[in-house]
C-alpha positions as CSV (number, residue, x, y, z in Angstrom):
1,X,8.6,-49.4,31.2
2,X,6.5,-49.5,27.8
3,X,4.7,-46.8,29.2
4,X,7.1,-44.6,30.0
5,X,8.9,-45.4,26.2
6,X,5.2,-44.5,24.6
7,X,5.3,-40.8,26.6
8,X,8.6,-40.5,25.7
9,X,8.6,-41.2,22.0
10,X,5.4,-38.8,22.1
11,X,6.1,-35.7,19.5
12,X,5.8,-32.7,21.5
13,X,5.2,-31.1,18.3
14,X,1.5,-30.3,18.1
15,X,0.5,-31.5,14.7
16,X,-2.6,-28.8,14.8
17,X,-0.5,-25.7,15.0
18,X,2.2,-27.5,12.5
19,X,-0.5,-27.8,9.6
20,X,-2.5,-24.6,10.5
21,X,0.9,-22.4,10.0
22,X,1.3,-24.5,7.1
23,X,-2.1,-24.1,5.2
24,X,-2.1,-20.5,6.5
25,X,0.6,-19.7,4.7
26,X,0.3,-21.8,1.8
27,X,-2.7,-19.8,0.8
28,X,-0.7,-16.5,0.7
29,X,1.9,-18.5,-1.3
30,X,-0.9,-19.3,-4.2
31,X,-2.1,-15.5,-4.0
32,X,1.3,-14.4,-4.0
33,X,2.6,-16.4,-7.1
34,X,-0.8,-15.2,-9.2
35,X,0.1,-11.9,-8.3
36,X,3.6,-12.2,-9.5
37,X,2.7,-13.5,-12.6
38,X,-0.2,-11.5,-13.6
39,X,1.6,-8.1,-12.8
40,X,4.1,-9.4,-14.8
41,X,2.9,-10.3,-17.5
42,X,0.6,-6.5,-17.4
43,X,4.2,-4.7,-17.1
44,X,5.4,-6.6,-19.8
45,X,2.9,-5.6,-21.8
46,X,2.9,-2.1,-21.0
47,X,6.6,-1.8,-22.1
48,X,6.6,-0.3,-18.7
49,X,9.6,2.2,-17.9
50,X,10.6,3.5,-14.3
51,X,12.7,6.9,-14.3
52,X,11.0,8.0,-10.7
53,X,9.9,6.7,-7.1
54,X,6.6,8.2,-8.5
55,X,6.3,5.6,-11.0
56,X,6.0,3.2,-8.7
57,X,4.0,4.8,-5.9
58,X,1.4,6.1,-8.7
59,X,1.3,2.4,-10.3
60,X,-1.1,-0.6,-8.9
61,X,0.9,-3.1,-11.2
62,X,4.5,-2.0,-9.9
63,X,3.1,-2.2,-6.0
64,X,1.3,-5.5,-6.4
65,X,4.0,-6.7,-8.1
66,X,6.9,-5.5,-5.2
67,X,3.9,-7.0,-2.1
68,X,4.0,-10.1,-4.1
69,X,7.7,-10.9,-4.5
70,X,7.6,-10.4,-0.6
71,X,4.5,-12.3,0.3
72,X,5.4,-14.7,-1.9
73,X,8.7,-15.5,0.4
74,X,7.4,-14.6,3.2
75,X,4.8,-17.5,3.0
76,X,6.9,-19.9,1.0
77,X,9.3,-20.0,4.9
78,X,6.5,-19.9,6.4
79,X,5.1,-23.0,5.0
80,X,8.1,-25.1,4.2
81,X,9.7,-23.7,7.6
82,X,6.0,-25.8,9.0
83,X,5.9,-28.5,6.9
84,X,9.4,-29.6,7.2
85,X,9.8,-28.4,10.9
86,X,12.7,-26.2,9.8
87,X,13.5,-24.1,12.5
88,X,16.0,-21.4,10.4
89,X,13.3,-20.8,8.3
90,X,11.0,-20.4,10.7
91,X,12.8,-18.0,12.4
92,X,13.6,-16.0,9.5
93,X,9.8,-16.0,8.8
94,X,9.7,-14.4,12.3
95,X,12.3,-11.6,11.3
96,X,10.8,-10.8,8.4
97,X,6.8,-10.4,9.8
98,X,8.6,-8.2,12.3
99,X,10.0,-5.8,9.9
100,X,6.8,-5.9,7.7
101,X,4.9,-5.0,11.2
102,X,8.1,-2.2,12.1
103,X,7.5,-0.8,8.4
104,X,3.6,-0.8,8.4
105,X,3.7,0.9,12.4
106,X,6.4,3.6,10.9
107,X,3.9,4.4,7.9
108,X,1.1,4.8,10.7
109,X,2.9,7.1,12.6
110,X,3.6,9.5,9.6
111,X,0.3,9.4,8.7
112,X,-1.0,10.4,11.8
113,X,1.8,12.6,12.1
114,X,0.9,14.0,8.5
115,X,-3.0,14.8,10.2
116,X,-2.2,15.8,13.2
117,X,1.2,18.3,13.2
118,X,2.8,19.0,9.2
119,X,5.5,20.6,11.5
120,X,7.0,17.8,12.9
121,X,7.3,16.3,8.7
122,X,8.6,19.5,7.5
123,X,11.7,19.7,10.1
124,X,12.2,16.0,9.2
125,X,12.2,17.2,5.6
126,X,9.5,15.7,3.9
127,X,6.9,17.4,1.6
128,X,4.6,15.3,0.5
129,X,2.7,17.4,-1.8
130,X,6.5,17.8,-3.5
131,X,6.5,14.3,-4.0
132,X,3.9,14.4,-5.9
133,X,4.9,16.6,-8.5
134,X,6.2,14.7,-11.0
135,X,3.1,13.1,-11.0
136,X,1.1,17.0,-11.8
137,X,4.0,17.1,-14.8
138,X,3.7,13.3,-16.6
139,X,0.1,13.5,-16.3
140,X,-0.2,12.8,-19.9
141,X,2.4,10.7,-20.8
142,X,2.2,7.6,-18.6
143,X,-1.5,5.9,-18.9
144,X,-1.6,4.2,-15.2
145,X,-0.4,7.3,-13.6
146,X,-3.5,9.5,-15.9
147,X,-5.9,6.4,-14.6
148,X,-4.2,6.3,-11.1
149,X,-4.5,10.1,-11.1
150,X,-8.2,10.6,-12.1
151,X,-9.2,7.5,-10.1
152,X,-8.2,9.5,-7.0
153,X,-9.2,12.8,-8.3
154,X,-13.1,11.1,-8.6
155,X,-13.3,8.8,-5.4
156,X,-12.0,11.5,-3.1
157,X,-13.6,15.0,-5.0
158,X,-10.2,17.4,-4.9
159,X,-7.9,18.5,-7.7
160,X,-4.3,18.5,-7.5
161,X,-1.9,17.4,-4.4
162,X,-1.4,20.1,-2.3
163,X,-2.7,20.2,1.4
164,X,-4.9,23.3,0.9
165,X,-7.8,24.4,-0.5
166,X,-6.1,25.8,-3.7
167,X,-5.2,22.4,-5.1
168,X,-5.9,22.6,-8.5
169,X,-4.3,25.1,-9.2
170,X,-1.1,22.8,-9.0
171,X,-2.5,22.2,-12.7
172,X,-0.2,24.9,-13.8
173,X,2.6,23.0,-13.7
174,X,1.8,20.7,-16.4
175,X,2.3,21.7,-19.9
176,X,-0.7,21.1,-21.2
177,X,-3.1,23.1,-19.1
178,X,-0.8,25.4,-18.1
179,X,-2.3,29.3,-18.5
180,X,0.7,30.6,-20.8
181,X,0.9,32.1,-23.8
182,X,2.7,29.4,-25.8
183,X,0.4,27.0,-24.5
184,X,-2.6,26.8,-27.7
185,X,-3.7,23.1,-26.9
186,X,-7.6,22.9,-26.0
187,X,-6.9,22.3,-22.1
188,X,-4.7,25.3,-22.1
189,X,-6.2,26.7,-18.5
190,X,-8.2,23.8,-17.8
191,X,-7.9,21.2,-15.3
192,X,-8.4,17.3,-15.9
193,X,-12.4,16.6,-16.1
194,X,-11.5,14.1,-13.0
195,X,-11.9,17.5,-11.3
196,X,-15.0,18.5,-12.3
197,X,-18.1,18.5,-10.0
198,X,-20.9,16.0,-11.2
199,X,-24.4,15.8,-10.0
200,X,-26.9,13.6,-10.1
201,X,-28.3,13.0,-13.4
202,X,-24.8,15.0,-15.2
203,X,-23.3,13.6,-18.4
204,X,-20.0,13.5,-18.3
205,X,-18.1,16.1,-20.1
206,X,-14.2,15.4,-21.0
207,X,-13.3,20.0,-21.2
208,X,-16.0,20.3,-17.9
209,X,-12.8,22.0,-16.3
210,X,-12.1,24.4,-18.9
211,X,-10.9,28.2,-17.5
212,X,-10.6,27.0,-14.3
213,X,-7.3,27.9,-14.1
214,X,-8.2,31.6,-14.9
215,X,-9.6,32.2,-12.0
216,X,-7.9,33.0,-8.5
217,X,-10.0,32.3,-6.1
218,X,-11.8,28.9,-5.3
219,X,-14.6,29.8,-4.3
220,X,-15.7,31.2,-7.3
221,X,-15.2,27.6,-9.0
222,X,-17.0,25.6,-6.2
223,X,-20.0,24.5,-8.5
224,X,-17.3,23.6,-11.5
225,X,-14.6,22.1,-10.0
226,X,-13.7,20.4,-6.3
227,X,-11.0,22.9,-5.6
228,X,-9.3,21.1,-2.7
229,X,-6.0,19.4,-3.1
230,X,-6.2,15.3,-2.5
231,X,-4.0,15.4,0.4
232,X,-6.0,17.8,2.0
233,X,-8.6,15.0,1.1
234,X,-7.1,12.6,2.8
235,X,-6.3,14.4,6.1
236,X,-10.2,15.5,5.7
237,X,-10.9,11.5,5.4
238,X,-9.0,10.3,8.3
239,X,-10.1,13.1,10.4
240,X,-13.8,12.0,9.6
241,X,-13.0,8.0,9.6
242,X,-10.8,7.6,12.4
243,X,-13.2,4.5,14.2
244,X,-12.5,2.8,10.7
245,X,-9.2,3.7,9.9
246,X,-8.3,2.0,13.2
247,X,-10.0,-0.7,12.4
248,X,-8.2,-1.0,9.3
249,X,-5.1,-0.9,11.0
250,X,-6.1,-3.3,13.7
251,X,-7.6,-5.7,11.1
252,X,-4.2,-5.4,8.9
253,X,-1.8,-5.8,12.3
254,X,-3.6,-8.4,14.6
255,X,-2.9,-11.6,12.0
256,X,0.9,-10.6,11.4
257,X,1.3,-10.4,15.1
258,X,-0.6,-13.5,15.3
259,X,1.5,-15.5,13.0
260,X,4.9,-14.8,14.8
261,X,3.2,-16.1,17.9
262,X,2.4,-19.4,16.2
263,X,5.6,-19.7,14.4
264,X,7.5,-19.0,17.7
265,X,5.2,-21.3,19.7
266,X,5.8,-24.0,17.2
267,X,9.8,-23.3,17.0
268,X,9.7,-24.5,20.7
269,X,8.0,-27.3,20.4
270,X,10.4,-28.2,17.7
271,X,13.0,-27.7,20.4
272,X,11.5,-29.0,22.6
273,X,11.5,-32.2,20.3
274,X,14.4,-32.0,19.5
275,X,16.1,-32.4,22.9
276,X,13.9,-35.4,23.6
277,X,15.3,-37.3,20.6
278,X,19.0,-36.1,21.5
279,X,18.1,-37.6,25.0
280,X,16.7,-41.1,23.9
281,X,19.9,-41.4,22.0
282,X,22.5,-40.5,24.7
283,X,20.4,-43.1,26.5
């Protein structure tokens, strides 16, 4: 009879897979609570104002700062729902890695969709190069989106954000490089030096794009200025990386998945657990 009492009174809740959810997320709860408060504090400083979706897109404190707040709940069910063998919070954890996983899958297919057929975007009505204009206009007159801009601009060698090979001339559009003839600032016809093509052993030289907007064809600015617009870039980049961009994916998707399997596995035992103690009672 003692036995049979000591496999009964057994937890069926495996205290491995308890603590490893736990720890798991706990980590991601730290990260997430650092990143909360040092985007805050950078926003705050910044006297940072948001008038367009651009503003956040184009702004590494405003995205860290939204992936945060959502990791930061996301891990804080995760490792309470563990710790205390909550199984609402556990399943809401569950929920919510699903629709991070739905959302990230949904991005993936529009990107693929962006590099493989525009057509299909364009009769769901989305430009992306529109989206991007706003950016082209405020150039100068929000500092991360300048940084965010010229950052991009430099890593991937283009010039503006159209899909095509004419991408800088989408320069135009802002007011002060515009080719016009109320336009008498220094960088009137110029692009930003971000564009400019360095070589080795170059110094650096802030009006390198100067006239570049003058001229109508791209080819002639080949050795000035990397013509291409960045989205054109990036549909060059995925086209070229495709073994690592799925790897990317696969390393990004593979650990959420993982998690809800956990979380669910431990849910039963907690069930499972459950009904055993509701048994030994009725007893």
């Amino acid at each position: 009879m003692a036995p049979g009492r000591r496999v009964s009174d057994r937890s069926s809740v495996n205290p491995c897979l308890k603590y490893f959810i736990f720890l798991f997320n706990f980590v991601f709860l730290l990260v997430g609570v650092a990143t909360i408060g040092l985007t805050s504090w950078i926003i705050h400083e910044k006297n940072k104002k948001i008038t367009t979706f651009i503003d956040v897109v184009l702004d590494p404190s405003l995205l860290l700062l939204i992936s945060g707040v959502i990791g930061t709940i996301i891990a804080y069910l995760g490792a309470i729902g563990a710790l205390r063998e909550q199984q609402t919070m556990l399943t809401i954890y569950n929920h919510l890695v699903t629709l991070c996983i739905f959302i990230q899958v949904v991005g993936i297919v529009f990107v693929f969709l962006f590099y493989y057929d525009q057509s299909i975007l364009i009769s769901l009505k989305i430009y992306p190069d529109q989206a991007f204009n706003d950016a082209i206009l405020r150039y100068r007159d929000d500092p991360d989106q300048q940084d965010f801009i010229d950052g991009w601009q430099k890593d991937m060698d283009c010039c503006g954000f159209s899909d095509d090979d004419d991408g800088y001339k989408a320069w135009n559009k802002n007011m002060y490089f515009n080719c016009s003839v109320e336009n008498k600032s220094a960088e009137s016809c110029a692009v930003p030096w971000s564009c400019c093509v360095l070589k080795d052993g170059d110094r650096l030289n802030l009006l390198c794009g100067s006239g570049a907007l003058k001229q109508t064809s791209s080819s002639i600015l080949k050795d000035q200025i990397y013509t291409r617009g960045c989205l054109k870039a990036v549909r060059d980049w995925i086209g070229s990386n495709l073994f690592v961009f799925g790897c990317i994916i696969i390393g990004v998707l593979i650990p959420q998945m993982a998690s809800i399997c956990v979380a669910r596995n431990l849910n039963d035992q907690i069930s499972i657990q459950k009904s055993k103690w509701r048994y030994s009672h009725e007893r």
